[in-house]
C-alpha positions in Angstrom: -8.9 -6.7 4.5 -5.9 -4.9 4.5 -4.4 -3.6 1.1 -2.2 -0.1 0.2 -3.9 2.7 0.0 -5.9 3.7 -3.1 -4.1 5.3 -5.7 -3.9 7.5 -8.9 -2.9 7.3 -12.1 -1.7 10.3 -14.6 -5.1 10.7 -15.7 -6.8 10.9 -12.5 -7.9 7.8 -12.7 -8.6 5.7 -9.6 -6.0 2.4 -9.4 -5.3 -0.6 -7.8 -2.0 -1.5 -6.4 -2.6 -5.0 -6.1 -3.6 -5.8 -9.4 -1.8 -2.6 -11.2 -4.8 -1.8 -12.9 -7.5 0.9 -12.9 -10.8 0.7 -11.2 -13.2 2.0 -14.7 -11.4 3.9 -18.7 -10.9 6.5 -19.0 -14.4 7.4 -20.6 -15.9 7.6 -16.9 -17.1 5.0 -14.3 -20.6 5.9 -15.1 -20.8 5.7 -18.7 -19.5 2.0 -18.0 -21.9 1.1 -15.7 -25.1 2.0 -17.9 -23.5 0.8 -20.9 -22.1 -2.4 -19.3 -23.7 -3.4 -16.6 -27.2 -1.3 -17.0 -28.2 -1.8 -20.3 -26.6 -5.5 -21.3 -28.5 -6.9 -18.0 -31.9 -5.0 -19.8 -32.4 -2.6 -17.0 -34.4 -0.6 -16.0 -36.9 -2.6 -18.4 -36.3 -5.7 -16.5 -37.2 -5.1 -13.0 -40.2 -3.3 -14.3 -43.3 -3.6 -12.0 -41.5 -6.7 -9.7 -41.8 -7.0 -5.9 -38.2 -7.6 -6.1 -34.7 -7.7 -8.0 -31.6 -9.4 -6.9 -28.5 -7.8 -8.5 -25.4 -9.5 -7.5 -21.5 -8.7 -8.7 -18.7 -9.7 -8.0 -16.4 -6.6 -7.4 -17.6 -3.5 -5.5 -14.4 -1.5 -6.2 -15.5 1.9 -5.5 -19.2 1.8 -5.7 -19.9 3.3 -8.7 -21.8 0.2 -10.4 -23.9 0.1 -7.1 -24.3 3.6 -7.1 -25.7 3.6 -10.9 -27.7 1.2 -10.4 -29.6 3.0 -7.7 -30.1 6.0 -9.7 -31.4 4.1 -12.0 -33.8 2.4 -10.1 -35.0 5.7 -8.0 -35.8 8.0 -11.8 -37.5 4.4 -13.4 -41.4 5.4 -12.4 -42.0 1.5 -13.1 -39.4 0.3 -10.9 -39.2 -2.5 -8.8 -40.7 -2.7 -5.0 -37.8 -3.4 -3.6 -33.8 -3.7 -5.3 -31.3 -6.0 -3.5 -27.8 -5.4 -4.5 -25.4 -8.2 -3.2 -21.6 -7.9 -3.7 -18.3 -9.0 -2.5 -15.2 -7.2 -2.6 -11.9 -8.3 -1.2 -10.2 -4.8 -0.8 -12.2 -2.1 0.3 -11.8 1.0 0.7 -11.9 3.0 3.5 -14.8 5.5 4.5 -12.5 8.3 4.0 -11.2 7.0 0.7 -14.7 6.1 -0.3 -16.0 9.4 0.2 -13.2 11.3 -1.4 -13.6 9.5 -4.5 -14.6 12.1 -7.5 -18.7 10.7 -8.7 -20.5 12.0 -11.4 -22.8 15.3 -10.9 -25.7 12.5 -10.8 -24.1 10.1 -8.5 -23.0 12.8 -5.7 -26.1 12.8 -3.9 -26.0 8.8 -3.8 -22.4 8.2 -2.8 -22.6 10.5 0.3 -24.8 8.6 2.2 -23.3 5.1 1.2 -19.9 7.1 2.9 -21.7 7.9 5.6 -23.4 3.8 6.3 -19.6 2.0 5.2 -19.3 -0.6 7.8 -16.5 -1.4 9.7 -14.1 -3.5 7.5 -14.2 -7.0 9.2 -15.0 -10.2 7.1 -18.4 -10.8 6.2 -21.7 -10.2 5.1 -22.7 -5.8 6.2 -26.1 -4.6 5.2 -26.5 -0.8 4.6 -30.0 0.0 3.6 -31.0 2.8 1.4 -34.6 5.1 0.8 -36.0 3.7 3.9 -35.1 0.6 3.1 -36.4 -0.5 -0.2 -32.6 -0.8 -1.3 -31.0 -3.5 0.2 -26.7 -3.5 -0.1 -25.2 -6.7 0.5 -21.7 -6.2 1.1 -19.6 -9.1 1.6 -16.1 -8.2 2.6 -13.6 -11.4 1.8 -12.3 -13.2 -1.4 -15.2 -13.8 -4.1 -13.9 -17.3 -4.8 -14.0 -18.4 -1.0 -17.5 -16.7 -0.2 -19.8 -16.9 -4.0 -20.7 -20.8 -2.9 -21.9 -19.3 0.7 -24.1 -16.5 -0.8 -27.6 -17.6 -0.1 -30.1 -16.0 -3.0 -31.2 -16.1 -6.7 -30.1 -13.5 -8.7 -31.9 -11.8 -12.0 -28.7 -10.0 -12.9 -25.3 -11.3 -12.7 -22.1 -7.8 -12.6 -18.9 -10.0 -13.5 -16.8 -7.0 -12.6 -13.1 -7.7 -11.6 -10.0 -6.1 -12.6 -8.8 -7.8 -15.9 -8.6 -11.4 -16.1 -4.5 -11.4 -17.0 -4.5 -9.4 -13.6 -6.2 -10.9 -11.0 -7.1 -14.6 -12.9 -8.9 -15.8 -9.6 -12.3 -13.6 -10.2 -12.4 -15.4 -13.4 -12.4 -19.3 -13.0 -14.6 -22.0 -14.1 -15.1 -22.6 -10.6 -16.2 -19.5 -9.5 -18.4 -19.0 -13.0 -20.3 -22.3 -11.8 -21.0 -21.2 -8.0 -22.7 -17.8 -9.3 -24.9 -20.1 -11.7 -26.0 -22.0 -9.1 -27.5 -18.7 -7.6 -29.3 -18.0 -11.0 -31.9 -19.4 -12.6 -33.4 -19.6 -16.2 -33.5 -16.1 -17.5 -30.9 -14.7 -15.7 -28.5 -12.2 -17.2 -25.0 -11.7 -17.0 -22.7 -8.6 -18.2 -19.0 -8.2 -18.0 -16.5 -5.7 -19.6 -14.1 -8.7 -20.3 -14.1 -10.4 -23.6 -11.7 -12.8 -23.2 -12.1 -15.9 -24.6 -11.3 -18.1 -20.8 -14.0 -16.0 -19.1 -16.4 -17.0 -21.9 -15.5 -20.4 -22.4 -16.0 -20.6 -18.5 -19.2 -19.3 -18.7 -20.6 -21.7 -21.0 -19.3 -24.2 -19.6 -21.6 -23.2 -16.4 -24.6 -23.3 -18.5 -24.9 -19.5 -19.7 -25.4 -19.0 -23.5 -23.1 -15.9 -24.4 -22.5 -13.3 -26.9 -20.2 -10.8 -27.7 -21.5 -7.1 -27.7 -20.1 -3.5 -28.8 -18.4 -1.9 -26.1 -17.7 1.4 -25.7 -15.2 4.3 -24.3 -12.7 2.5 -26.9 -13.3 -0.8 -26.1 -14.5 -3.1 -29.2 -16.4 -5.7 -27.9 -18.5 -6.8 -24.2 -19.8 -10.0 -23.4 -23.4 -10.6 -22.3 -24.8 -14.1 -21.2 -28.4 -15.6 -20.0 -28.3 -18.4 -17.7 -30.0 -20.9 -19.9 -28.3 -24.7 -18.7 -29.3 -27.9 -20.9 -30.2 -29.2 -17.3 -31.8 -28.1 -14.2 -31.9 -30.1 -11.1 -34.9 -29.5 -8.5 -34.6 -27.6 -5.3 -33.5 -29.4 -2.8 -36.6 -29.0 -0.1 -34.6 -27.9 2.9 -35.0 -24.1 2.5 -38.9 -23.4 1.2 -39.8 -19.7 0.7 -43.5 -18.5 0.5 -42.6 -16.5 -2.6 -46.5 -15.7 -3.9 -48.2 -16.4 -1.5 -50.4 -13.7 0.7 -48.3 -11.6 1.9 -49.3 -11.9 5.7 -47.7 -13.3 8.7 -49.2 -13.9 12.1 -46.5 -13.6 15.0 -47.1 -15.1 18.1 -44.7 -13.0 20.9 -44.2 -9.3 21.2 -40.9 -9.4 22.6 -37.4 -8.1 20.8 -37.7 -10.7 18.7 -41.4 -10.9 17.6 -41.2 -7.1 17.2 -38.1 -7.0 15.0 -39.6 -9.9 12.6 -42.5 -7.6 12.0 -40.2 -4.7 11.3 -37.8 -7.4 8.9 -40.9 -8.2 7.5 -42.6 -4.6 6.8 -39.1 -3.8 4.9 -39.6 -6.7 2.5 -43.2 -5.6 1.5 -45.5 -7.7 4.2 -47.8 -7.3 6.6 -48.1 -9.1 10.0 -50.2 -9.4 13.0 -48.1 -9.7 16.5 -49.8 -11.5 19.2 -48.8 -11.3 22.6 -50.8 -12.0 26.2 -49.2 -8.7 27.6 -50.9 -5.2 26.7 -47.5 -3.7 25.8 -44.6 -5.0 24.1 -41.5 -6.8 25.6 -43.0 -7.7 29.3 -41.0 -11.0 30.1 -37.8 -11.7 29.1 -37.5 -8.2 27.6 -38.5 -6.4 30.0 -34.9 -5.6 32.5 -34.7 -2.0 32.6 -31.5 -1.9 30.5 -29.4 -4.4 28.7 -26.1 -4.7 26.5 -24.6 -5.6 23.2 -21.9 -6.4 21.9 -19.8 -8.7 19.6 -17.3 -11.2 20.1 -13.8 -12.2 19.6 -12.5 -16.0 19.7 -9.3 -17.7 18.4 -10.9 -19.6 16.1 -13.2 -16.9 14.6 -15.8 -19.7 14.3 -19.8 -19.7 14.0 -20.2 -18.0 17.2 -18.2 -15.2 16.4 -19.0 -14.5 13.3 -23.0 -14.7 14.1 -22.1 -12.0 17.1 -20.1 -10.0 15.0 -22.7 -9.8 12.4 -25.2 -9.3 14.7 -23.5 -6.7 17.0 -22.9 -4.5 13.9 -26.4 -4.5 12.9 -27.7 -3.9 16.4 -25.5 -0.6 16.6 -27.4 0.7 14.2 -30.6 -0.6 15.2 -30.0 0.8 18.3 -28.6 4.0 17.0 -31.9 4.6 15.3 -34.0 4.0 18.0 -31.9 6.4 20.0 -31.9 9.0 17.5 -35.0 8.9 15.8 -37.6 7.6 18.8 -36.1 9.2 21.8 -35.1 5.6 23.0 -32.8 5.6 26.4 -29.6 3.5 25.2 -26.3 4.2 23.5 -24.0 3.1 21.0 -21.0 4.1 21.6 -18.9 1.8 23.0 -19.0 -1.0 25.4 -15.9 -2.2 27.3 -15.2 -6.1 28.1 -12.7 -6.7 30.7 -10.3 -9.5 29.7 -8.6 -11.7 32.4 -7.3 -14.8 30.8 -5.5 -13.1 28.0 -2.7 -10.9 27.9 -2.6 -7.7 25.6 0.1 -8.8 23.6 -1.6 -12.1 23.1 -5.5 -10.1 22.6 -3.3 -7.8 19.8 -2.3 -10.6 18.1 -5.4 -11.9 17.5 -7.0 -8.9 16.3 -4.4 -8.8 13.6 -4.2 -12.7 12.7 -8.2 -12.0 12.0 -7.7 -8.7 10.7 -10.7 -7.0 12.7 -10.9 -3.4 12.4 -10.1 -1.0 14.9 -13.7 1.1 14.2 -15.1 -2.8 15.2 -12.9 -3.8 18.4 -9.9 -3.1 19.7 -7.2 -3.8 22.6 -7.3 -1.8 25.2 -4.7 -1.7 28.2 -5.5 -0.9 31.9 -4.8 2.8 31.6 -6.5 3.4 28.4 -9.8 1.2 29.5 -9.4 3.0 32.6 -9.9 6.6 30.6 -12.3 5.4 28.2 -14.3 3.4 31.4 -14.5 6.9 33.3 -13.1 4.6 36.6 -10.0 2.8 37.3 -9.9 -0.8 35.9 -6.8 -3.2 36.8 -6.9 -5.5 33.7 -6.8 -4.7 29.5 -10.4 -4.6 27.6 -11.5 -5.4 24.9 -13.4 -2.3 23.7 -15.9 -2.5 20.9 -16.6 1.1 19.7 -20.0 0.2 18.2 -21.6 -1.4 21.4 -23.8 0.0 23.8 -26.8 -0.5 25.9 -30.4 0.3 25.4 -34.2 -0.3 27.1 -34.9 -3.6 25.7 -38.6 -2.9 26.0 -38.4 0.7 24.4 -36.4 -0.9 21.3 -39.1 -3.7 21.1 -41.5 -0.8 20.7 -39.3 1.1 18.2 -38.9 -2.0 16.1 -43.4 -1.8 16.0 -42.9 1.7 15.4 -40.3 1.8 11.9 -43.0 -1.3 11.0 -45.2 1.5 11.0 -48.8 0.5 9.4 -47.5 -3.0 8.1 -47.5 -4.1 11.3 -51.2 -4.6 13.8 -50.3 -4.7 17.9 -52.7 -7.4 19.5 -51.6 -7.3 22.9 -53.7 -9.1 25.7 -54.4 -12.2 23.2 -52.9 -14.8 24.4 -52.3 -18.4 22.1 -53.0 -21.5 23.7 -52.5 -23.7 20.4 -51.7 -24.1 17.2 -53.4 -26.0 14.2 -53.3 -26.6 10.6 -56.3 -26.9 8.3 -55.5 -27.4 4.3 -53.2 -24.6 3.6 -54.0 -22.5 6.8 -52.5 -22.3 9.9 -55.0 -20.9 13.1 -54.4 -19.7 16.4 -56.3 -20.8 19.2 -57.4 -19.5 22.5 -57.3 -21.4 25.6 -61.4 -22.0 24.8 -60.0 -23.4 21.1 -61.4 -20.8 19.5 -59.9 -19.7 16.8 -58.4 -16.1 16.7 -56.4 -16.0 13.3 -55.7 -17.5 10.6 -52.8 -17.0 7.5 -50.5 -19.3 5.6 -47.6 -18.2 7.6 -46.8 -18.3 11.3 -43.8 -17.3 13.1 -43.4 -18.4 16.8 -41.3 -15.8 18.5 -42.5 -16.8 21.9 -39.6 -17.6 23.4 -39.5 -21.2 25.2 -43.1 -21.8 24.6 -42.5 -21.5 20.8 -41.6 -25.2 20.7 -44.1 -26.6 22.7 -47.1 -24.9 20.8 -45.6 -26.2 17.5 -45.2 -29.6 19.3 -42.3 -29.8 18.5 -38.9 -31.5 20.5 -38.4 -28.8 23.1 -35.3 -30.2 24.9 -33.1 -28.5 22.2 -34.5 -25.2 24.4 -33.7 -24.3 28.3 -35.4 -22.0 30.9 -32.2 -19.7 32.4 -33.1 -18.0 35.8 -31.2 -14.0 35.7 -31.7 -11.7 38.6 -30.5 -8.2 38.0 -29.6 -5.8 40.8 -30.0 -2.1 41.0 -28.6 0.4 43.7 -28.2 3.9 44.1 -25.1 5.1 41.9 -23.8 7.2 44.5 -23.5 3.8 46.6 -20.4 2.8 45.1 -16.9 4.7 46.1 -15.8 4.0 42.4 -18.5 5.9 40.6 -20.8 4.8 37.6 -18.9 3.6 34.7 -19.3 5.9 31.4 -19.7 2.9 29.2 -21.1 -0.4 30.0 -18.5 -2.9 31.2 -18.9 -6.6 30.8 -16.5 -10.0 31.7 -17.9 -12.0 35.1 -20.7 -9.8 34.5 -21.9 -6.9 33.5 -22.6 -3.3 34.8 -24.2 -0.4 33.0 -23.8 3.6 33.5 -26.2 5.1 35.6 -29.7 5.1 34.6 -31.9 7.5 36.0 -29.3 7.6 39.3 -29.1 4.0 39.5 -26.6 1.5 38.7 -27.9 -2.2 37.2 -25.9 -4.9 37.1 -25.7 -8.6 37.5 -26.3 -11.4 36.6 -27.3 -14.8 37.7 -27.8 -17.7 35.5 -30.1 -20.5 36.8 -31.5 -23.4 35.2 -34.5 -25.4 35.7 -35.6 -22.6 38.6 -39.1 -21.5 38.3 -38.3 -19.2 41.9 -39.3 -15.9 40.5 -38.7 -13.9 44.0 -35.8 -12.0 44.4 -33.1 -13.3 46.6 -30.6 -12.0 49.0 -28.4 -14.3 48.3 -28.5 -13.5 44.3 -28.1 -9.8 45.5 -25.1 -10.9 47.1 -23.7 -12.7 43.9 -24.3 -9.6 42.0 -22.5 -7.7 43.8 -19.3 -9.6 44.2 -19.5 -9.4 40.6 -19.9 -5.2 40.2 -17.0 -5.6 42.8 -14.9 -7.5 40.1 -15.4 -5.2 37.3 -15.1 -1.8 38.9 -12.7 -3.1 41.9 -14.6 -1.2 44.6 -17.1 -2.6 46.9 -20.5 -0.8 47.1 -21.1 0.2 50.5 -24.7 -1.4 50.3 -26.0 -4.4 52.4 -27.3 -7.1 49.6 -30.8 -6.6 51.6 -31.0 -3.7 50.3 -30.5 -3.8 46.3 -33.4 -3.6 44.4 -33.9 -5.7 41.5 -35.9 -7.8 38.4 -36.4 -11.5 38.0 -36.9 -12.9 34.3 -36.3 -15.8 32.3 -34.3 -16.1 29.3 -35.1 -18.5 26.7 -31.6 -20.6 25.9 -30.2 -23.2 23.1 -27.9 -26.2 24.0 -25.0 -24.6 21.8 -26.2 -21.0 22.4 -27.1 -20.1 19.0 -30.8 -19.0 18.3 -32.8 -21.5 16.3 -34.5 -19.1 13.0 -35.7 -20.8 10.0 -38.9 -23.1 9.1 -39.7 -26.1 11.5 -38.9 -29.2 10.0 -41.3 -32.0 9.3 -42.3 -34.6 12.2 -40.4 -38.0 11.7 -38.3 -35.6 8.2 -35.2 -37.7 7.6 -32.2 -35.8 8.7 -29.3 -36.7 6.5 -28.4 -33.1 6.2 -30.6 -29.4 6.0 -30.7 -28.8 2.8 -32.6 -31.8 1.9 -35.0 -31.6 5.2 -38.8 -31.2 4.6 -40.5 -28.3 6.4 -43.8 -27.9 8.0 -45.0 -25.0 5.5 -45.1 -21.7 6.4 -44.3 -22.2 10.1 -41.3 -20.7 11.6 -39.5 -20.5 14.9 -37.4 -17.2 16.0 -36.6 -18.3 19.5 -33.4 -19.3 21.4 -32.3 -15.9 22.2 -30.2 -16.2 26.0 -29.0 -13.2 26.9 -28.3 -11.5 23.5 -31.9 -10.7 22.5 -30.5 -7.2 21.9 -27.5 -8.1 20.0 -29.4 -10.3 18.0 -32.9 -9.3 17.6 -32.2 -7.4 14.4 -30.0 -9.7 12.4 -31.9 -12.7 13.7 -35.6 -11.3 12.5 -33.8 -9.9 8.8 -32.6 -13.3 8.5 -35.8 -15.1 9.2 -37.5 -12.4 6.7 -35.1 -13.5 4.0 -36.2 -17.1 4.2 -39.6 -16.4 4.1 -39.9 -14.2 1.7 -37.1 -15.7 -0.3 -34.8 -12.7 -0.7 -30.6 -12.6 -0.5 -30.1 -13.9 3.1 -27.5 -10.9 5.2 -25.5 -14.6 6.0 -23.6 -17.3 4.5 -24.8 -20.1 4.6 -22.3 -21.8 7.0 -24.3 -19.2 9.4 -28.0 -20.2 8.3 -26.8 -23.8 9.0 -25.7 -22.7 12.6 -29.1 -21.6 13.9 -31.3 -23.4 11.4 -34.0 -25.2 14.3 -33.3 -28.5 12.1 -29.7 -28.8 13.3 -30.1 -30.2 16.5 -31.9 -33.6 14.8 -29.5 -33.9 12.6 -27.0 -33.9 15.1 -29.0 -36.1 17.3 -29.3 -38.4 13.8 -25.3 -38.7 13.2 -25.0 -39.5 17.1 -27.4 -42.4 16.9 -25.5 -43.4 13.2 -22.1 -43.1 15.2 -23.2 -45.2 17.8 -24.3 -48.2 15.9 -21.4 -48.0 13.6 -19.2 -48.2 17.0 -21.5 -51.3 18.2 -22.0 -53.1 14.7 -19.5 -56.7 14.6 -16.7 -56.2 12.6 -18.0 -56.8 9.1 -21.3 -56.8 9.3 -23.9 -54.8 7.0 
């Protein structure tokens, strides 16, 4: 992500140091937008009256073909529902760089708040969204030909909008042509300032028919294309969206993660019903007075990291929202991790290999933890500026809440089964009655989700937590400002108390609390803060729950996949339609309850997924039988004679 700062030309016009050459002519960045971009894609016309459109472009540069096309979608009266705007850049600015760049009068208002939501510049997939959500900005920081094959969607309008081709040849490869046809389909247009004859020979050769167009601002000609190949091969079956269909989902759980699905899915236009056998939201597993979030850092920056650090960034402002907007008790701003198996040099190093941004994480020593900690810590932190805590529970609700009338609370209905009949799915009581019906289902109820699909449960496990709680003036250290976390975690005072904790216990249906848990919980706040509490484990207060775990502690979201489906590998895996799983959560429910529901949200309503595709793989329920499937193949390869087959 890291590139020399942007600079200026004679004319004032904005320029690349990398590639030597300008961002827009001189005849203005909006006149080549509308002219380009706008009107060679046929928009507004085109979106006229949809439930969605999918833009997607392959240079962000400074905004300003984002921002256009906003403007233009907010003055069209017969605009779409909903525009989703993906793009990938591979140099971004900064925020200060971004919002010191000179708009049009008619662009101003826009580009002040897409300033004010520019995400931390770490690789990946950010979602900002715009007018209370019905724009959707897809932001994938990285190189265009690495990530275009990972981009999960079907665009209507292709932006080919690099720096010149005998600049920066990558953006403009066969290859890279036929990865962004593969996420079109017939009808889809394409626009690009270029008119060089490589980048139209590339796109014919990826099935586009092309023409040449005037241009303008001095430039002769433009090329425009429509995605029209002489051959179409079918979808493969492994990721079915309910594009169509009623627009209604039943949700069985009204924890973090049932409540943010019906928020995911109120911003993509549907309405839902959220089941739970408690009156109020969040009453199990969600229910601690006060938990944590945060992302992740690991040498080889692999799924796990990169699912946490696209779900911690989300979360802050999930969380930031609830905080600001619905009065909910939390923070986000700033959690500290205390490191003691890496040195600092060693922690610094790795930021930079990775090239994670300071306004994301950063490496802390003793003294500077210490300050920003509020108490003395003996080892270095890892300090992540956009973590927090927050009342699970009160999120939960505030999730219900931004749903607003999209979403219908039926709490104190609790689902004893599950059936199908024709195209219908219906949930039972424990008198098999049946209380609802729709086309769509999502089981967000946490370990039982499995088991009422009937589906294998053991890639699913039961962990045991018991928090502690003691007066904060029981400790000779003090309450921590920010939440701390390593060999557990402890959290700034809450309403003069200090929580912390905590145990992790499988197969352990004991839901007393325990001295002896007490006492493990507070070795622990001893660890962090270095001070023992002068409190007798007898006399902590605390909470028992249960939190729903994978095997390879990744959530499983996506649709179930058929009894007895062959697994050869998820894309070609048939689905049980319209039923869905958002389970798996551990002890992240709060980091990941808002990325997890948006990405369930996408797949159902088949919209641009806010993740690759390597990261849809990771948590796709269907992985752990293929796994299981390429075990068993392994194993009779191994025991096969020599020769045989």
């Amino acid at each position: 992500m890291t590139r020399p700062p942007l600079q200026w030309d004679e004319h004032g016009l904005p320029r690349s140091a990398e590639y030597g050459d300008v961002y827009h002519p001189r005849a203005g960045a909006l006149q080549q937008a509308r002219h380009v971009f706008l009107a060679s894609n046929g928009l507004p016309q085109r979106w006229a009256g949809r439930d969605h459109f999918v833009v997607l472009e392959t240079g962000f540069g400074l905004g300003n073909n984002f921002l256009a096309t906003w403007q233009a979608w907010r003055e069209d009266p017969q605009r779409s529902a909903r525009l989703h705007f993906v793009s990938v850049e591979r140099h971004p600015v900064t925020r200060d760089e971004l919002a010191a760049v000179p708009r049009d009068d008619t662009l101003r208002e826009l580009a002040r708040p897409l300033a004010e939501a520019w995400p931390p510049l770490v690789p990946g997939t950010h979602r900002l969204a715009f007018d209370d959500g019905r724009v959707e900005l897809l932001l994938t920081l990285g190189d265009v030909a690495d990530w275009a094959a990972g981009l999960v969607l079907s665009a209507d309008a292709v932006f080919l909008d690099g720096f010149a081709p005998a600049r920066n040849p990558a953006m403009w490869t066969p290859r890279l042509m036929q990865a962004i046809a593969r996420r079109c389909r017939p009808g889809t247009t394409a626009a690009t300032w270029s008119s060089a004859r490589d980048v139209r020979d590339a796109l014919v050769g990826a099935g586009f028919r092309v023409e040449s167009a005037a241009g303008s601002g001095g430039k002769r000609d433009i090329t425009r294309a429509v995605y029209a190949p002489a051959f179409l091969a079918p979808a493969p079956p492994g990721r079915p969206t309910l594009r169509g269909v009623a627009n209604q989902a039943l949700i069985v759980g009204g924890g973090l993660a049932g409540c943010a699905a019906a928020m995911a899915l109120a911003e993509q236009g549907w309405d839902s019903v959220v089941f739970d056998r408690h009156p109020a939201p969040a009453a199990e597993g969600s229910g601690n007075p006060a938990g944590l979030f945060h992302g992740t850092v690991h040498a080889e920056d692999g799924p796990h990291a990169r699912w946490n650090r696209a779900a911690a960034l989300q979360a802050q402002v999930a969380v930031a929202q609830a905080v600001a907007h619905d009065g909910v008790p939390g923070s986000a701003e700033g959690l500290l991790r205390i490191e003691t198996a890496t040195s600092l040099e060693t922690m610094r190093e790795l930021l930079a290999r990775q090239e994670l941004a300071p306004d994301y994480v950063q490496a802390l020593d003793a003294a500077v933890a210490s300050a920003r900690a509020g108490i003395a810590l003996s080892q270095p932190a890892w300090f992540y500026p956009g973590g927090g805590w927050v009342s699970p529970a009160a999120l939960a609700a505030s999730f219900l809440r931004r749903a607003g009338v999209s979403a219908t609370w039926r709490g104190g209905t609790p689902i004893a089964a599950l059936r199908r009949h024709g195209s219908q799915w219906a949930l039972l009581d424990a008198a098999g009655a049946t209380v609802a019906e729709s086309s769509t289902v999502i089981l967000a109820n946490a370990a039982e989700a499995l088991t009422l699909a009937q589906a294998d449960t053991t890639p699913l496990e039961q962990l045991r937590g018991q928090l502690s709680g003691i007066p904060a003036a029981a400790t000779p250290a003090g309450a921590p400002i920010l939440p701390l976390s390593g060999q557990g975690y402890v959290l700034p005072a809450i309403d003069g108390r200090l929580w912390f904790g905590a145990t992790s216990q499988a197969d352990d249906p004991d839901d007393t609390l325990r001295t002896d848990d007490h006492r493990h919980n507070l070795a622990r706040l001893a660890t962090l803060t270095g001070v023992t509490p002068a409190v007798a484990a007898e006399d902590c207060t605390g909470r028992v729950g249960w939190r729903c775990s994978s095997r390879d502690r990744l959530p499983l979201i996506g649709a179930l996949p058929d009894a007895g489906a062959a697994v050869d590998q998820l894309r070609f895996v048939t689905r049980q339609p319209g039923l869905f799983v958002f389970t798996g959560l551990g002890s992240r429910g709060i980091t990941w309850a808002a990325l997890g529901a948006r990405v369930l949200a996408s797949w159902v309503c088949g919209t641009p997924a806010p993740v690759e595709a390597r990261l849809l793989e990771a948590v796709d329920p269907a992985r752990f039988a293929l796994r299981a499937r390429r075990r068993a193949d392994s194993v009779r390869a191994r025991s096969s004679p020599a020769g045989a087959g």
